[in-house]
DOVEX-815241 format. One record per residue (C-alpha): y, z, x; residue in one letter. Coordinates in pm, 1 decimal, always signed. Layout:
<sites>
SITE         y         z         x  resn
SITE         Y         Z         X     a
...
</sites>
This chain:
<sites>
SITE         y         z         x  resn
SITE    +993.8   +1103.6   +3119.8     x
SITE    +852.2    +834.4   +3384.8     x
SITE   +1079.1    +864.6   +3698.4     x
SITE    +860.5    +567.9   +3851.1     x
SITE    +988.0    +353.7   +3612.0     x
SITE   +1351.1    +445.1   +3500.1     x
SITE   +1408.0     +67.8   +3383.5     x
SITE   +1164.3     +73.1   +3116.4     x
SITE   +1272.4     +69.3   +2743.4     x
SITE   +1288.9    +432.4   +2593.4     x
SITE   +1063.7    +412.1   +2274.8     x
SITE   +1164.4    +612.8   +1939.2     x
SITE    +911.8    +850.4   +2031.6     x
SITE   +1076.7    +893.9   +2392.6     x
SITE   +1427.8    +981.2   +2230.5     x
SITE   +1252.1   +1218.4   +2013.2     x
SITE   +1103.1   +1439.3   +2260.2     x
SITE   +1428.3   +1427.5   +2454.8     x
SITE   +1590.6   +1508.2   +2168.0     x
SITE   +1350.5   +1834.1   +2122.6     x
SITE   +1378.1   +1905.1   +2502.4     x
SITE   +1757.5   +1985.8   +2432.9     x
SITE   +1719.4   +2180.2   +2150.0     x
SITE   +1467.5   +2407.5   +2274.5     x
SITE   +1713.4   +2414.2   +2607.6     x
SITE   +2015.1   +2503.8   +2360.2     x
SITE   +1780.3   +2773.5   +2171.0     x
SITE   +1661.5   +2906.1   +2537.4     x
SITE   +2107.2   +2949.0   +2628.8     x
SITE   +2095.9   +2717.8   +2864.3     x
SITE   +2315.0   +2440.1   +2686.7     x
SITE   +2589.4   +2548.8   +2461.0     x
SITE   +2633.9   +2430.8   +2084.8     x
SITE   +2889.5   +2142.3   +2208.5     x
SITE   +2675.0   +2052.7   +2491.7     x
SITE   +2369.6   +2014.0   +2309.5     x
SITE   +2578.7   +1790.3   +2039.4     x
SITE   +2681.5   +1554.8   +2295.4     x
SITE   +2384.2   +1498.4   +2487.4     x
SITE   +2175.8   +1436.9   +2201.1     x
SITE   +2423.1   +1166.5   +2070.9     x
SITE   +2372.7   +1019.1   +2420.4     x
SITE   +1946.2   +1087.8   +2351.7     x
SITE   +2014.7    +909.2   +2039.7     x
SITE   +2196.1    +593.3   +2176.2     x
SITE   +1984.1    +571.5   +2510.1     x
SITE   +1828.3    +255.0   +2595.0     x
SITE   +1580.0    +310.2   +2899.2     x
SITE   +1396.8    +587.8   +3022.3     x
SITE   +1627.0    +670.7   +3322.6     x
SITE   +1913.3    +784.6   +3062.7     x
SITE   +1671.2   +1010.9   +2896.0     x
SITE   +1559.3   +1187.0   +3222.5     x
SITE   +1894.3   +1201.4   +3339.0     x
SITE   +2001.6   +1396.4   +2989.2     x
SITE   +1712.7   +1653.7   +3069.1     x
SITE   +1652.3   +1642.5   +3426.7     x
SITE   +1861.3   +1960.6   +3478.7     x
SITE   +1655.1   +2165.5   +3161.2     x
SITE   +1296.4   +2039.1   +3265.2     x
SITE   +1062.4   +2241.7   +3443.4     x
SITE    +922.8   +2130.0   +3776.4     x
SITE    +617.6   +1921.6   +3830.9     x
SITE    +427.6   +2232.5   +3911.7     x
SITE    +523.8   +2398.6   +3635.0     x
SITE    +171.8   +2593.9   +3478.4     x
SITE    +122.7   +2799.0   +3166.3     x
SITE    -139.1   +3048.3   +3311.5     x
SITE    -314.9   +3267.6   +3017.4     x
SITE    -533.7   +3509.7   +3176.5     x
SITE    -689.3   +3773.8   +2970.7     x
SITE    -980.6   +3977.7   +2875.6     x
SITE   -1002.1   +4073.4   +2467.7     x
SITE    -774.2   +4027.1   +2230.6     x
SITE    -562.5   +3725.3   +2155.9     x
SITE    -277.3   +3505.0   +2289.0     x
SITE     -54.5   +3265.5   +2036.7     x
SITE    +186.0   +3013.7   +2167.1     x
SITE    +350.5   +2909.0   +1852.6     x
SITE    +690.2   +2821.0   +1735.9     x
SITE    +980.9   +2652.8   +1919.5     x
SITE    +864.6   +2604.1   +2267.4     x
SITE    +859.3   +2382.9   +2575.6     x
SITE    +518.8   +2243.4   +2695.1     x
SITE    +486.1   +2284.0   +3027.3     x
SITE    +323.3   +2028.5   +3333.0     x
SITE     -24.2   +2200.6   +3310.4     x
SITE    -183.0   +2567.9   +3122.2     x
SITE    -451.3   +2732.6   +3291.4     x
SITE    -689.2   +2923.4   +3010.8     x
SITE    -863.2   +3163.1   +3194.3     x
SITE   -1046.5   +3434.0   +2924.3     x
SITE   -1331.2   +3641.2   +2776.9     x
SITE   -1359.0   +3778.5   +2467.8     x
SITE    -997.0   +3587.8   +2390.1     x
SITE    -863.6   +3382.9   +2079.0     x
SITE    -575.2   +3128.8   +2266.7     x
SITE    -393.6   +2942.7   +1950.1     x
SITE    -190.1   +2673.3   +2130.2     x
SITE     +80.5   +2540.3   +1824.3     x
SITE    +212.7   +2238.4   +1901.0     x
SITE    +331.5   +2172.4   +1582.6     x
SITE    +730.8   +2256.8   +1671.2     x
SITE    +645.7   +2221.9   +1999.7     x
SITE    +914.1   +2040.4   +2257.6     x
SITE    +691.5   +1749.2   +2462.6     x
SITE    +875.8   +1599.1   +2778.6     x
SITE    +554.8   +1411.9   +2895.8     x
SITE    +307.1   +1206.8   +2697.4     x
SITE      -5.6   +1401.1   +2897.6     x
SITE     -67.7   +1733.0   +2897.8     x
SITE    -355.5   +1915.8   +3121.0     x
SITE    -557.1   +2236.2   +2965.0     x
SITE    -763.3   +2375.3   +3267.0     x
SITE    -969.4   +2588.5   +3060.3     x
SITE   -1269.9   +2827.7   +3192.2     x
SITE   -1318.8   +3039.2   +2861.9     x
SITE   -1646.6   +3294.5   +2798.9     x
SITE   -1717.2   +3440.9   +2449.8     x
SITE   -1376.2   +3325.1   +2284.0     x
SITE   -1214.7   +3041.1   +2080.0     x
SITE    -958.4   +2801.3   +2190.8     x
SITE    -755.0   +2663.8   +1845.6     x
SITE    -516.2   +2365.9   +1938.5     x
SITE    -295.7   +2307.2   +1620.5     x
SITE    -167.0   +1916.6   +1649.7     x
SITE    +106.3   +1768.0   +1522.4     x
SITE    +124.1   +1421.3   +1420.5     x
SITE    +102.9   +1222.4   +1719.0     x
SITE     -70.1   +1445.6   +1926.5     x
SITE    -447.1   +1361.0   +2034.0     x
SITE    -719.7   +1593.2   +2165.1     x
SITE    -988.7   +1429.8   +2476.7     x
SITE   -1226.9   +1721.5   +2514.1     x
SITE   -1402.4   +1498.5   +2750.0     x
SITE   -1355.7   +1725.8   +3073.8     x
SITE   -1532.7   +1979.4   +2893.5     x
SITE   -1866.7   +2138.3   +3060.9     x
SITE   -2024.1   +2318.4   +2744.6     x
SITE   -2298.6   +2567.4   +2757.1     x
SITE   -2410.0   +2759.0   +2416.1     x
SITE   -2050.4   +2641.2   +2282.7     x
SITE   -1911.6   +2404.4   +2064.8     x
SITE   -1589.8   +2160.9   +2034.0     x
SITE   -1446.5   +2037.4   +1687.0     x
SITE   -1170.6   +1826.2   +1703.2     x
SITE   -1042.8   +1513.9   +1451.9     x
SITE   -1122.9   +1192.2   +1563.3     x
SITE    -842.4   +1000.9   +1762.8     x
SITE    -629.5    +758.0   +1596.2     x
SITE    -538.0    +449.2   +1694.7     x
SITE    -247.9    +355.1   +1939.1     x
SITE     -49.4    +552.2   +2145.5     x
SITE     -27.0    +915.9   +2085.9     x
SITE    +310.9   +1104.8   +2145.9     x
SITE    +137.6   +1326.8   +2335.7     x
SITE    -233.9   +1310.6   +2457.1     x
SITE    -405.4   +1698.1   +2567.2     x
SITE    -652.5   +1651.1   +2846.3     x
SITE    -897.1   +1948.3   +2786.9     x
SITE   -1110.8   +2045.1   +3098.1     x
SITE   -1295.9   +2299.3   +3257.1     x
SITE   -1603.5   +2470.7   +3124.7     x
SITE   -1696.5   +2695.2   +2820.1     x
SITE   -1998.2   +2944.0   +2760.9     x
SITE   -2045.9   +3082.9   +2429.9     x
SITE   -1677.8   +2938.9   +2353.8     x
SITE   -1510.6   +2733.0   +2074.9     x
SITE   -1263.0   +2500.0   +2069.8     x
SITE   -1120.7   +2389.3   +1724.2     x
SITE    -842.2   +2142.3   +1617.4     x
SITE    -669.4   +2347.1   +1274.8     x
SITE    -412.1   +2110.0   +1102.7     x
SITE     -46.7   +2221.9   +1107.0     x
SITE     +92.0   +2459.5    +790.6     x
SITE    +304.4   +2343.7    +563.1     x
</sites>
């Protein structure tokens, strides 16, 4: 949520990822079935962006919260039910990294992937809503496929940056 502007209208969107936030909080065992019930009636009926943050501020990570993936071979999936943190750090060789973000709980609208990847593949799986700027991207003997951004503002905008060699990154579509 923006703490630097607390007055400022929540959005659908906004009560949405709240509303995620607290479930993946309740799922986690940190809120209990009656807790979660009443704060996201509050999520529901909040107004500005202060209420929301103030619903989640004891659940959310800290701003220097990083997702570091470090590894050599193999592969690495973050799938499912889980909370997307500040930043992730992809630092691999020979490495497939899925990042799902399809069921995915989003507190912030940007997202940071510092990514320094040799021989491997990077798949981001959006969800609607979520856009991927591969713009930081130093690319050598690699190659980046990702859907074409949309129009508006995204729920949640991924900031890839960092270099590849003889690396991948593709955007896959969600499963049904």
């Amino acid at each position: 949520m923006a703490d630097d502007l607390p007055e400022l209208r929540a959005s659908h969107g906004d009560r949405d990822r709240a509303v995620d936030a607290l479930r993946v909080a309740a799922g986690d065992g940190r809120l209990d079935a009656g807790e979660l019930d009443e704060r996201v009636e509050r999520a529901l009926a909040a107004r500005t962006l202060g209420e929301l943050a103030a619903l989640t501020a004891d659940l959310a990570a800290p701003d220097g919260d990083v997702l570091v993936i470090e590894q050599v071979g193999g592969k690495y999936v973050k799938d499912g039910s889980w909370q997307v943190p500040a930043r992730i750090k992809v630092r691999t060789q020979m490495c497939r990294v899925t990042l799902d973000f399809t069921r995915a709980a989003v507190t912030s609208s940007l997202l940071r992937v510092d990514v320094e990847m040799a021989r491997g593949r990077l798949v981001v799986v959006g969800a609607p809503g979520v856009v991927f700027d591969a713009d930081g991207l130093n690319v050598t003997y690699s190659k980046v496929k990702l859907r074409p951004r949309g129009a508006g503002d995204p729920l949640l905008r991924v900031e890839l940056a960092g270099s590849l060699v003889h690396a991948k990154v593709v955007e896959r579509r969600p499963r049904r």
